[in-house]
C-alpha positions as CSV (number, residue, x, y, z in Angstrom):
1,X,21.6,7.0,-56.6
2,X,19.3,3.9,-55.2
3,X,19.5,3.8,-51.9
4,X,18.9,0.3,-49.4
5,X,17.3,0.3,-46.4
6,X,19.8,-1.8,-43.4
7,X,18.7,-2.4,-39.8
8,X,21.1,0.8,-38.3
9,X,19.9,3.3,-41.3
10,X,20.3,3.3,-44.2
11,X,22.7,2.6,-46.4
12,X,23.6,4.7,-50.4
13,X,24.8,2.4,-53.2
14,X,28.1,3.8,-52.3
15,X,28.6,2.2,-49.2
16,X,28.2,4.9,-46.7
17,X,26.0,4.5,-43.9
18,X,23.0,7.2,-42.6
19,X,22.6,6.6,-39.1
20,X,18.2,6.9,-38.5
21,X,17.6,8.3,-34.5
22,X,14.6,6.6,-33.9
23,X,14.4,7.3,-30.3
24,X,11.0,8.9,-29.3
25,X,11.2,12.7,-27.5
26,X,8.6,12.9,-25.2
27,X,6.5,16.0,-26.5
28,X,5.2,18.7,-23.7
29,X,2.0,20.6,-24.8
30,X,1.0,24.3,-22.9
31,X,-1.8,23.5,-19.8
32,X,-4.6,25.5,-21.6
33,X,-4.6,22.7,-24.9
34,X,-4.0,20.0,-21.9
35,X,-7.2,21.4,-20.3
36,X,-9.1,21.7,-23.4
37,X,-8.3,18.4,-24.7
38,X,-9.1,16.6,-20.8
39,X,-12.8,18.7,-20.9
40,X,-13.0,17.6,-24.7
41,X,-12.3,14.1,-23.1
42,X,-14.8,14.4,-20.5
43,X,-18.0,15.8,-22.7
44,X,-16.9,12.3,-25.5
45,X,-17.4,10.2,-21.7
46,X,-20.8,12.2,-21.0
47,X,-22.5,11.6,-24.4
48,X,-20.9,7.9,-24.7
49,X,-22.9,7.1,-21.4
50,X,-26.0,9.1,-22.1
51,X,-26.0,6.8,-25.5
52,X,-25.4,3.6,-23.8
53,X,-28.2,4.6,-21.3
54,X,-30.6,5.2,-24.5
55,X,-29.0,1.8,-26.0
56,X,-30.1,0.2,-22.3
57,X,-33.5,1.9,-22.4
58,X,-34.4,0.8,-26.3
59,X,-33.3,-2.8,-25.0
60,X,-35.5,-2.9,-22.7
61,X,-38.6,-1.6,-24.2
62,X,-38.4,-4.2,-26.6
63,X,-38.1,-7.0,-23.8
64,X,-40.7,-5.9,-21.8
65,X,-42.5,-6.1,-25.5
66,X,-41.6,-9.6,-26.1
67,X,-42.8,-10.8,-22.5
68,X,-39.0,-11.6,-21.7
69,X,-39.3,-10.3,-17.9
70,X,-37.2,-12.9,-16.5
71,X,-34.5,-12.4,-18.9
72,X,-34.6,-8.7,-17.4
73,X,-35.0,-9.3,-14.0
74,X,-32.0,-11.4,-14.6
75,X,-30.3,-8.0,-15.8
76,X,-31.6,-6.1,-13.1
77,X,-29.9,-8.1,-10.5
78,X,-26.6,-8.6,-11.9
79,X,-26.6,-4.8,-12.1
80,X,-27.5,-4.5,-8.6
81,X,-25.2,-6.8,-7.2
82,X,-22.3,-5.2,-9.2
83,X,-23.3,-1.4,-7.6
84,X,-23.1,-3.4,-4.2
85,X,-19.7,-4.8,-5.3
86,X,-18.9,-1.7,-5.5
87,X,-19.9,0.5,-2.7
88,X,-19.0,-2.1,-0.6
89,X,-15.3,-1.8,-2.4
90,X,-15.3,2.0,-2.0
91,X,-16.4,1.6,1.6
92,X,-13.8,-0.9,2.8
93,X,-11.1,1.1,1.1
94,X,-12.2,4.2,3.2
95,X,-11.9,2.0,6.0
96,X,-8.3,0.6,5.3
97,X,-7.6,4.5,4.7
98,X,-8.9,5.7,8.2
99,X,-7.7,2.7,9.7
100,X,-4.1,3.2,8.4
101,X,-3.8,7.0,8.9
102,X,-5.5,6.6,12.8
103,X,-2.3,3.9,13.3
104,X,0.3,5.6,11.5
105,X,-0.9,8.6,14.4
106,X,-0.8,6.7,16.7
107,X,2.9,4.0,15.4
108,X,4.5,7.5,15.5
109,X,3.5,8.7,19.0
110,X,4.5,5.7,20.4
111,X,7.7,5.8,19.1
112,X,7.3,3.2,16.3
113,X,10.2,2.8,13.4
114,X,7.6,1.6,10.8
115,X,4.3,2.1,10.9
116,X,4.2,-0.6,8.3
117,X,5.0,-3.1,11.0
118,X,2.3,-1.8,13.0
119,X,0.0,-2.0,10.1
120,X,1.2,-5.0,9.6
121,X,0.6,-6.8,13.1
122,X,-2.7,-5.4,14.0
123,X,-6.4,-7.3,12.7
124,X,-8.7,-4.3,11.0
125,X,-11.2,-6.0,13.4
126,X,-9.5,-5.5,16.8
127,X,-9.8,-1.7,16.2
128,X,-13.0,-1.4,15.1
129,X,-15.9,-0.2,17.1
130,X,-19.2,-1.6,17.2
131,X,-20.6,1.2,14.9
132,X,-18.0,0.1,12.3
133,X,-15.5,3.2,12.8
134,X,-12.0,2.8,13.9
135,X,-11.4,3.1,17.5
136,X,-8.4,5.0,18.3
137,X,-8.5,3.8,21.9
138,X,-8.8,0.3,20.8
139,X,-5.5,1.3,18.2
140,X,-3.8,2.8,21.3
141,X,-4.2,-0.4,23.3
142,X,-3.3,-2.3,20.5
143,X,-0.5,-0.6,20.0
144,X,0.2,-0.8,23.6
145,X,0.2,-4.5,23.3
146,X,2.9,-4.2,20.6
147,X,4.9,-2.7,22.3
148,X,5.1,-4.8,25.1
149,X,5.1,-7.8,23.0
150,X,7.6,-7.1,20.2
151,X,9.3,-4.1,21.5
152,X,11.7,-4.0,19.1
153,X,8.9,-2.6,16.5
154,X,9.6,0.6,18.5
155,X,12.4,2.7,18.9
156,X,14.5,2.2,22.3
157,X,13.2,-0.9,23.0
158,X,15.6,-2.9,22.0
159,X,18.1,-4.8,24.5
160,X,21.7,-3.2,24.3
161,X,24.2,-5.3,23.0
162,X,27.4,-4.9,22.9
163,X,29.8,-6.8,20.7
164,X,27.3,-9.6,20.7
165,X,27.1,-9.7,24.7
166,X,24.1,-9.0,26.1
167,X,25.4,-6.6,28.7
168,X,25.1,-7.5,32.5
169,X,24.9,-4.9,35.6
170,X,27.4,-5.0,37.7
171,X,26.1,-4.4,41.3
172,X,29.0,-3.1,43.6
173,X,26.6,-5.6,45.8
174,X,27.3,-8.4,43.8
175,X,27.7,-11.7,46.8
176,X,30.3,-14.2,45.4
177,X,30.1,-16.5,48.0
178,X,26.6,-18.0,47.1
179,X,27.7,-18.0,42.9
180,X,28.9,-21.2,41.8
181,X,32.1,-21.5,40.1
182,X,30.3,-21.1,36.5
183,X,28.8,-17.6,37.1
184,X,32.1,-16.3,38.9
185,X,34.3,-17.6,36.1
186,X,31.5,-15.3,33.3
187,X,31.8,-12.6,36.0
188,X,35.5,-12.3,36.0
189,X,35.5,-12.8,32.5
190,X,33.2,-9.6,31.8
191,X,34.9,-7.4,34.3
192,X,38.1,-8.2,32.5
193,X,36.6,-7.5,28.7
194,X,35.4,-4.1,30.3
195,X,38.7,-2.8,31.5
């Protein structure tokens, strides 16, 4: 019996059809090969780097052989000004961090719903000190500010509204007789709706 392959399975020369899983199990392994195989990984990084430090070293040499010290100052700097990428990188992301976790503090003790939206509305600038560390009394003013000038960031703050109205306090000491006819006729109007 010959057998043909089809795109579902494959197929016997007497018509009948094999179905083929080809759906991929994910496979689980125990935590001690895991381990072994991430140090395994780990000592092939080590020996990669201490060769392409030899490589760098051999390179070099034979530059500073060849009188080609321009070429390698050249080298130098561009390596320089990549660790300075870099750390400067590293540093402003652990700035952003402290910055975030120092308003999300202080978002939640104020009452904020998102500390997002605080995140959000606030410079990295206006809260830092002059020694280049967040300020958490320049967050809390800040902050402050928000919540004065978009209160509805922050939970009951907003104005009550009540089936679109804005509602209106009714003074028992309300005096019709200086109201003109306009603000007596919306005053009648929203006694009546609250009956």
């Amino acid at each position: 019996m010959s057998e043909t392959q089809s795109a579902d399975g494959t197929q016997s020369a007497d018509g009948q059809k094999t179905v083929v899983d080809d759906t991929v199990k994910p496979q689980t392994v125990k935590y001690e090969t895991y381990d072994k195989a991430m140090a395994s990984l780990a000592k092939e990084k080590q020996k990669a780097q201490e060769l392409e430090k030899q490589l760098n070293d051999i390179r070099e040499k034979e530059m500073l052989s060849q009188g080609k010290y321009q070429e390698l100052l050249t080298e130098r700097e561009k390596e320089l000004k990549e660790l300075k990428d870099n750390l400067l990188r590293e540093k402003t992301e652990k700035v952003v961090a402290e910055a975030k976790s120092v308003m999300t503090d202080i978002a939640n003790k104020y009452g904020a719903f998102s500390a997002d939206d605080i995140h959000k509305n606030i410079q990295l600038k206006e809260v830092t000190g002059v020694d280049g560390k967040i300020d958490p009394k320049l967050v809390e003013v800040k902050v402050d500010e928000l919540k004065k000038t978009k209160s509805y960031l922050f939970k009951g703050q907003a104005a009550r509204v009540a089936d679109g109205v804005p509602q209106m306090s009714m003074d028992s000491t309300v005096n019709v007789n200086k109201m003109d006819v306009n603000k007596l006729a919306e005053l009648y109007r929203m006694k009546a709706t609250q009956k």
